[in-house]
C-alpha positions in Angstrom: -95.4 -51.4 -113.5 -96.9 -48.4 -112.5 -100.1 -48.1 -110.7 -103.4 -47.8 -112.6 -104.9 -44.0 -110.7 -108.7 -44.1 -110.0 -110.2 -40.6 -111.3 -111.7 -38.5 -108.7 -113.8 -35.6 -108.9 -114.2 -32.7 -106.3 -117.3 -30.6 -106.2 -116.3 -28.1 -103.6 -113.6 -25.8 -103.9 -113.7 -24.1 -100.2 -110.6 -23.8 -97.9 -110.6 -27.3 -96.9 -110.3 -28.3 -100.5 -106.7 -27.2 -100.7 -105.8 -30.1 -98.0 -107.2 -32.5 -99.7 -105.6 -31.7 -103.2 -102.2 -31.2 -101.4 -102.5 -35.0 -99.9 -104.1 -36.4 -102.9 -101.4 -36.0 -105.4 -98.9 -37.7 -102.8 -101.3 -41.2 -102.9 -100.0 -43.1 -105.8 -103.6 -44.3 -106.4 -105.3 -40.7 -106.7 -106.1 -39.0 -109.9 -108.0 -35.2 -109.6 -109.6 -35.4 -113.3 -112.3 -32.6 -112.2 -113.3 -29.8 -109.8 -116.9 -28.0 -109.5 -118.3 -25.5 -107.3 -121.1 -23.7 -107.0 -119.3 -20.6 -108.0 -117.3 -21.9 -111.4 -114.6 -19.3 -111.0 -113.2 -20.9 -107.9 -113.0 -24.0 -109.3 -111.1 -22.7 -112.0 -109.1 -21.1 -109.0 -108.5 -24.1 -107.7 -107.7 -26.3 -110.8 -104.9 -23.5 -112.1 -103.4 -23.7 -108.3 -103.6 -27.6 -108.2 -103.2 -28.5 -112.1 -106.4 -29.9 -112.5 -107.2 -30.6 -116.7 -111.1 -30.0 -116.0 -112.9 -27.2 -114.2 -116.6 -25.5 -113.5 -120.3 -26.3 -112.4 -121.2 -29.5 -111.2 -121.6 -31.1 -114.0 -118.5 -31.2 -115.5 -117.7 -33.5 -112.9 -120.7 -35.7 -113.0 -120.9 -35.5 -116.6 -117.6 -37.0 -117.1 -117.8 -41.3 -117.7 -114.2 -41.6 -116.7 -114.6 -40.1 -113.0 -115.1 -43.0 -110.4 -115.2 -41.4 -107.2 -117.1 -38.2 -106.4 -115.5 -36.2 -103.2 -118.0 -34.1 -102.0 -116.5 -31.1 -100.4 -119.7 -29.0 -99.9 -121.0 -27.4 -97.0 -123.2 -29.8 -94.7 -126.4 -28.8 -95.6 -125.9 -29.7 -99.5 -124.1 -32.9 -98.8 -126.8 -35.3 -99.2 -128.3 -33.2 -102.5 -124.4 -33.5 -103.7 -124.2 -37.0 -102.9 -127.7 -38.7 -104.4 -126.7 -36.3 -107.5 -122.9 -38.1 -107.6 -124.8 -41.5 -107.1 -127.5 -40.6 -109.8 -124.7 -40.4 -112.4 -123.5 -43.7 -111.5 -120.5 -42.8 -109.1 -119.3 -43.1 -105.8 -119.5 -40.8 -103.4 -117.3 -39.5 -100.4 -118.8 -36.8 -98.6 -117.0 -34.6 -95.7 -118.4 -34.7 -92.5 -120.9 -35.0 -91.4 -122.9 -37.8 -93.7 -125.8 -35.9 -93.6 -127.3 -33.4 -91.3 -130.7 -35.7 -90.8 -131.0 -39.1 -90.3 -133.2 -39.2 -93.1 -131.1 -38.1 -95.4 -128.4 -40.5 -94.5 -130.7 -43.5 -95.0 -131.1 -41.4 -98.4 -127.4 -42.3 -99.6 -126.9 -45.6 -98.4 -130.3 -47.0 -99.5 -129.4 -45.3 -102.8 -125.8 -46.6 -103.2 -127.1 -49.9 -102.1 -129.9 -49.9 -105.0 -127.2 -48.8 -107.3 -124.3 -51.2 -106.4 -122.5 -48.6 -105.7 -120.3 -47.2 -102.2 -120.1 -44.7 -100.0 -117.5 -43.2 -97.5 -117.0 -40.5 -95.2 -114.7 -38.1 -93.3 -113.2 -38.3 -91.1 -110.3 -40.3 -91.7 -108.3 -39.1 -89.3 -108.4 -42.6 -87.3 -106.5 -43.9 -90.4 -103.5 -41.6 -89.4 -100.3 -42.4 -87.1 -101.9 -41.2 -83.6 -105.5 -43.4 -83.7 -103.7 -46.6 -85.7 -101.0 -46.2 -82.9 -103.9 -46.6 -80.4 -105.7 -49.4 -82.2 -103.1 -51.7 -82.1 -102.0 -51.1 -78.5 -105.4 -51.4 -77.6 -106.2 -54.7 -79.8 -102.8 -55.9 -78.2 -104.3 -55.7 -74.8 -102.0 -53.1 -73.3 -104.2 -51.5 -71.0 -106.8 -55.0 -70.7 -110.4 -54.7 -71.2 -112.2 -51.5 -72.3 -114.1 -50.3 -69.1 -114.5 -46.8 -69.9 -114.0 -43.3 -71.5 -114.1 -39.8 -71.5 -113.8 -37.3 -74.8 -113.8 -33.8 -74.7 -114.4 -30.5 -76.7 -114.3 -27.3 -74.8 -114.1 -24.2 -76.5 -115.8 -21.0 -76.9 -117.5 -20.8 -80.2 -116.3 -19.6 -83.6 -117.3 -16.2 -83.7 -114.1 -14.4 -82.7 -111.8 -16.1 -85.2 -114.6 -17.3 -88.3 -115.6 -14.8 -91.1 -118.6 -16.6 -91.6 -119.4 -18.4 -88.0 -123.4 -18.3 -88.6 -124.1 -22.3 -89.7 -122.4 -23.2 -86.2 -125.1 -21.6 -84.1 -127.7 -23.5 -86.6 -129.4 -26.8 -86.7 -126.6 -29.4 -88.3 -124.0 -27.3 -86.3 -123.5 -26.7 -83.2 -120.1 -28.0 -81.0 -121.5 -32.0 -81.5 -122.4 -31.7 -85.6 -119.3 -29.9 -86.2 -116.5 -31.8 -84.0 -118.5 -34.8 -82.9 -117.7 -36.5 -85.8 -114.4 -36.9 -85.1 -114.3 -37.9 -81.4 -117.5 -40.5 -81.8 -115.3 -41.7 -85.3 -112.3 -42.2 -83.3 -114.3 -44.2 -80.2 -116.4 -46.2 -82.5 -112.6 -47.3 -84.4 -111.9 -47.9 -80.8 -114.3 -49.8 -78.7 -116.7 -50.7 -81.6 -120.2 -49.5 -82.4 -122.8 -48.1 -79.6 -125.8 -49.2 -78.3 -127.8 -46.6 -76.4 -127.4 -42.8 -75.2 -128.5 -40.3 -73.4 -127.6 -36.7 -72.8 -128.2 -33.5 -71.6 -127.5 -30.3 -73.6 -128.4 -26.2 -73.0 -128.2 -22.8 -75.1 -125.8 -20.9 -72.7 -125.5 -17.8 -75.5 -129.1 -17.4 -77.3 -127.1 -14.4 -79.4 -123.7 -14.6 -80.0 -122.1 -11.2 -81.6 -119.6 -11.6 -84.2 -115.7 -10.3 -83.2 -114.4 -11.7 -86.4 -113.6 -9.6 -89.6 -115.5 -9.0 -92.1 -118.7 -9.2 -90.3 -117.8 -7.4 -87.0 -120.4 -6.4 -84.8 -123.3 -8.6 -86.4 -125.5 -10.5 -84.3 -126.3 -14.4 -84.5 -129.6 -16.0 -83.3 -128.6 -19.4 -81.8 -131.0 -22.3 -82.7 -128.9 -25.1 -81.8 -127.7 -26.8 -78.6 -124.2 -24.9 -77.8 -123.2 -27.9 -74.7 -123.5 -31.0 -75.3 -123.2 -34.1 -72.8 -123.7 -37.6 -73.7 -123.3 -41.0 -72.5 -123.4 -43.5 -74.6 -123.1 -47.6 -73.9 -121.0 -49.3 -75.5 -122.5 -52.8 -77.2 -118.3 -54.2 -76.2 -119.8 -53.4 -72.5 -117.6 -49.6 -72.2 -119.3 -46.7 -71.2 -118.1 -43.3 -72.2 -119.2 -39.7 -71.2 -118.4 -37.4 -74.4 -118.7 -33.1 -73.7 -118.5 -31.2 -76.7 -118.8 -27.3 -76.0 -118.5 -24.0 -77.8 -119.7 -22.1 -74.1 -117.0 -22.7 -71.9 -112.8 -21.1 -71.8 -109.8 -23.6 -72.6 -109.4 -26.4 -69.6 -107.0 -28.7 -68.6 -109.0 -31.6 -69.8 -107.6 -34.6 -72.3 -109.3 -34.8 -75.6 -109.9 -38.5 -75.0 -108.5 -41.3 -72.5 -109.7 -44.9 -72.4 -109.3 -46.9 -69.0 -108.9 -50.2 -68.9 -108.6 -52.9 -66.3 -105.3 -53.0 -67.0 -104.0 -49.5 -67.6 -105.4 -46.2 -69.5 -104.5 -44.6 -72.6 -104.3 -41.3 -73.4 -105.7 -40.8 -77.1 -104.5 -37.5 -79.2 -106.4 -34.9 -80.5 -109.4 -36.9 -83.5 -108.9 -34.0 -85.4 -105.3 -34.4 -85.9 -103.2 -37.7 -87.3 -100.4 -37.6 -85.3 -99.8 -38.6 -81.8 -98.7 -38.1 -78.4 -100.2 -41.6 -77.8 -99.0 -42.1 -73.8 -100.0 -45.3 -71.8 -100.8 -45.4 -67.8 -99.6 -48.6 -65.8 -99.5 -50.4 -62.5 -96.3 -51.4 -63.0 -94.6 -48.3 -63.7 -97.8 -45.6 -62.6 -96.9 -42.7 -64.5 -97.8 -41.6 -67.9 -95.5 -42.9 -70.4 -95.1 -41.6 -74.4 -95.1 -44.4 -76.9 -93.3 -44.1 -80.2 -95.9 -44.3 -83.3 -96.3 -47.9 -85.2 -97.9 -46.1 -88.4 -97.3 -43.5 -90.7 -99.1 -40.4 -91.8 -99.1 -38.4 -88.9 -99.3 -34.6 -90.8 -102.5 -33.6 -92.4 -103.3 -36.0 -94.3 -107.6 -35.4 -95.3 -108.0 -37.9 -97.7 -106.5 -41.5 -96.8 -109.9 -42.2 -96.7 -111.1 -41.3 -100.4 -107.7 -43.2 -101.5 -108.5 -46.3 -98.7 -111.7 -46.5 -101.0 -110.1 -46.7 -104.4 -108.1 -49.8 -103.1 -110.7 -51.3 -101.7 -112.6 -51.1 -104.7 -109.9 -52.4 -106.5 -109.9 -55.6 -104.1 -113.2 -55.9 -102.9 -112.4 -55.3 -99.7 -114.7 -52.9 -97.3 -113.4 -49.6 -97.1 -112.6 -48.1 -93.9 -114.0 -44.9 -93.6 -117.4 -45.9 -95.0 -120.5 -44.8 -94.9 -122.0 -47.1 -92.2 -119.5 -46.0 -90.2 -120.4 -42.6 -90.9 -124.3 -43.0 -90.6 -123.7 -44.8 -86.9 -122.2 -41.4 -86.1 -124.9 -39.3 -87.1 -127.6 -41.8 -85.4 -126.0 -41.2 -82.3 -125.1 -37.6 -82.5 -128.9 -36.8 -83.5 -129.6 -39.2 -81.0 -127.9 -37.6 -77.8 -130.4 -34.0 -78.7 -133.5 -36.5 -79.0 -132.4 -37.6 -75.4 -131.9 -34.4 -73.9 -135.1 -33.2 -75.1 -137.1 -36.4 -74.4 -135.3 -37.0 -70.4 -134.5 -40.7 -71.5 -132.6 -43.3 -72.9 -132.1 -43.9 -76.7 -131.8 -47.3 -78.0 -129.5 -46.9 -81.4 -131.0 -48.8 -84.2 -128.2 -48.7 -86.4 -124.5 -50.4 -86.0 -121.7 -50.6 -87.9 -118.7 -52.9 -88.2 -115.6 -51.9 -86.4 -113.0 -50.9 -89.1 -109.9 -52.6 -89.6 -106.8 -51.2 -88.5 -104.2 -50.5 -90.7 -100.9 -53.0 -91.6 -98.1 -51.9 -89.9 -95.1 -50.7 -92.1 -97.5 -49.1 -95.1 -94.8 -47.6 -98.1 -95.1 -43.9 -97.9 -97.8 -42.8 -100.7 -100.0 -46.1 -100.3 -102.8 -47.9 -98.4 -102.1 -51.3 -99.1 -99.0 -53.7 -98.1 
């Protein structure tokens, strides 16, 4: 018998929406009913491209009794408005990243969706592809022994030679921890569990940044967020981690993110990606060695997450890539600027449950055995 599809609505119909309407209508449990966006006519864009029946303002999303799921594809600084509206109207939500660009607005949606019955998840699901669930279980099967330490790292130089709109990255909610943080504190918390204190230290290398990109060449940018970012953060599993996330500094040699154990170290692909190489350090060998992949999904694949939720709503199971998870991450990213600015320690109120991995040998198109 054919699978019963939860009905999903998008309000956002940017670039990144076309990634997750390509992967959605390859997850057997995935129905696009609806699309909204600000601007009407590029949801109607988008909904001719994709086939989508239903197309316009928001409301023609939230308006509609049969939609279960809202994904919220806006910008950051309208996902929490997006999200209490989608939660308002009875629905739940799944926002891109990051949850919320305050803490306070994160509280917001889960204290809402609590009130409400309802859930809430959360890019990024990229830990739910081939590379990261490759790494969970060689790391739950005690490969590399127990979790001492880790080191992440984003090094780049900005956005504005290569963006045609690079301004929201130089503001608060942006900057290189808002905008890629999410993916590298996602994949360490999916790792070595949630994190109990930070601190940091973090600089404006650039206070103007001129725009190289087309069509805005030549215009200037005021920078009013931290442009270099390093934290530490303690682990409440006992590992510490140093995490650098730059948009001031040319490409390096550096990994993206290695765990060392007292056993070994493993070599952790690129968060933003699903795919691998996952390669494993040691003693007996002492060289770095590639390991094939135990899971599936390693191409783009934004939206394992939204379709994770659907089957866990199904069985009553937590979702993975769920909004605790996702507050946790903003806590601590807001967390490591508060520690910079403050020259201490921050203790991390919040916590979140480790998510759990993914079944080995998933059919192609599905979430659950």
């Amino acid at each position: 018998m054919p699978l019963s599809k939860t009905r999903i609505g998008i309000i956002g119909c940017g670039t990144i929406s076309r990634t997750y309407l390509q992967v959605m209508r390859t997850l057997e449990i995935l129905e696009v009913a609806a699309c909204a966006d600000i601007l009407p006519e590029r949801a109607r864009e988008r909904a001719a491209e994709f086939n989508i029946p239903r197309a316009g303002d928001v409301e023609v999303v939230l308006g509609d009794p049969e939609i279960q799921i809202v994904v919220n594809l806006t910008i950051p600084r309208a996902h929490a408005e997006v999200a209490l509206a989608a939660l308002n109207a009875g629905k739940h939500v799944y926002n891109e990243k990051p949850l919320a660009v305050t803490r306070e607005d994160g509280r917001r949606i889960l204290e809402l969706a609590a009130a409400k019955g309802l859930r809430v998840g959360a890019a990024p699901d990229t830990f739910l592809g081939g590379g990261l669930q490759t790494c969970r279980k060689v790391l739950d099967e005690g490969a590399i022994g127990e979790p001492v330490a880790a080191v992440a790292f984003l090094m780049s130089h900005g956005h504005e030679s290569w963006h045609p709109d690079p301004d929201f990255y130089y503001q608060p909610g942006g900057g290189p921890m808002f905008d890629m943080g999410p993916y590298y504190l996602t994949a360490l918390v999916s790792l070595l569990g949630p994190i109990r204190r930070v601190t940091a230290a973090t600089r404006i290398t650039f206070p103007e940044r001129i725009i190289t990109s087309q069509p805005r060449y030549g215009e200037r940018i005021i920078v009013r967020t931290p442009t270099h970012v390093t934290g530490v953060m303690d682990f409440r599993s006992g590992a510490i981690a140093t995490i650098v996330t730059s948009f001031d500094v040319w490409p390096t040699g550096l990994p993206r993110i290695e765990l060392y154990g007292t056993e070994g170290a493993l070599s952790v692909p690129d968060p933003n990606t699903f795919n691998g190489p996952v390669r494993i350090w040691r003693p007996a060998t002492r060289a770095w060695e590639e390991i094939p992949l135990t899971h599936g999904y390693t191409e783009n694949s934004r939206g394992l997450g939204v379709a994770d939720m659907a089957y866990a709503l199904r069985s009553g199971r937590p979702h993975r890539a769920n909004g605790e998870l996702a507050y946790h991450v903003l806590d601590v990213m807001q967390a490591f600027l508060e520690a910079s600015d403050q020259g201490r320690h921050i203790e991390i109120s919040s916590s979140c449950e480790r998510p759990a991995p993914l079944p080995v040998g998933l059919p192609e198109g599905t979430l659950d055995p």
